[in-house]
C-alpha positions in Angstrom: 102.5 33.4 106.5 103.6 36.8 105.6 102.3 39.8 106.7 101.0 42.9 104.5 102.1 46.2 105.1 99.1 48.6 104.4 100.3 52.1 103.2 98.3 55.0 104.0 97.9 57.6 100.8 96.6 60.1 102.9 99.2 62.1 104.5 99.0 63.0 108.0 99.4 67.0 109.1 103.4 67.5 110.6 103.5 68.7 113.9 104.9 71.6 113.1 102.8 72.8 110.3 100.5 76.1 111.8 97.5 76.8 110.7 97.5 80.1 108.4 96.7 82.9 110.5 93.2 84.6 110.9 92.8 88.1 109.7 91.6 89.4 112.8 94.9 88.2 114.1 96.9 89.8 112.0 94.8 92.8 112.4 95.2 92.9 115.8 98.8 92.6 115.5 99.0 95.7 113.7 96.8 97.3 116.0 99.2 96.5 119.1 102.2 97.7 117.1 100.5 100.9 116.3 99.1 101.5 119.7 102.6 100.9 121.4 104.2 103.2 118.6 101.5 105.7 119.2 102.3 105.7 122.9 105.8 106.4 122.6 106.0 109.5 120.1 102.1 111.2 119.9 102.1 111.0 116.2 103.2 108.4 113.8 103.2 108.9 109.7 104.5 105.6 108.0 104.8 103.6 104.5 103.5 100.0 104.8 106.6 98.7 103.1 108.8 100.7 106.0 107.2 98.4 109.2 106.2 95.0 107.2 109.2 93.3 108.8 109.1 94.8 112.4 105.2 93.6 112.0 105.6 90.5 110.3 103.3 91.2 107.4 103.6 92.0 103.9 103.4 95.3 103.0 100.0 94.6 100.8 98.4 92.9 104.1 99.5 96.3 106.1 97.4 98.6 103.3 94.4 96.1 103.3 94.2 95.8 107.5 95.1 99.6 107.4 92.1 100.4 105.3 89.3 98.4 107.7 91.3 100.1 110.9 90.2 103.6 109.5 86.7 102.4 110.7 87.5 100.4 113.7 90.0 101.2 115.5 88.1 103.9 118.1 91.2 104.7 120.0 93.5 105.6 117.1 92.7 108.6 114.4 94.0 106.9 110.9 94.5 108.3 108.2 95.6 107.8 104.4 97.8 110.8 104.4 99.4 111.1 101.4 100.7 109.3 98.1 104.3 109.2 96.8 105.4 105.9 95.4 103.1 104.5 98.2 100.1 105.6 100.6 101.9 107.2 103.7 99.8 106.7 107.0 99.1 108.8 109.6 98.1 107.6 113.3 97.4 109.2 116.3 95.7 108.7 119.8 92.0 109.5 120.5 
């Protein structure tokens, strides 16, 4: 007698494949990376598209998590500073 090889059609997650990450991760992220900026020079004015790699966002996710930090992030003052070609921030300590 022979013997049947069943073949799965579902495919199994790789081991390697992450799960996307959560928004309030990514927002966190920034968070750290704005605080630790902060800390170092006072005052910080930037354009998304200017930190998205030293991040590891896109500059789109930067303006959209930059938008909900203006309400809650307590220890950092944001705000949207100015528009030229693209919204320049402004962040400082509490």
């Amino acid at each position: 007698m022979s013997e049947a090889i069943h073949m799965s059609a579902t495919t199994q997650p790789s081991p390697d494949s992450a799960e996307p990450e959560s928004t309030a991760s990514k927002e966190e992220r920034l968070r750290s990376y704005l605080r630790e900026k902060v800390a170092e020079n006072g005052e910080l004015y930037f354009k998304s598209k200017f930190i998205a790699d030293e991040v590891g966002l896109s500059p789109k996710e930067i303006g959209a998590l930059m938008v909900k930090l203006t309400e809650s992030a307590s220890d950092l003052e944001v705000e949207k500073w100015s528009y030229t070609s693209a919204t320049t921030w402004r962040i400082e300590p509490v």
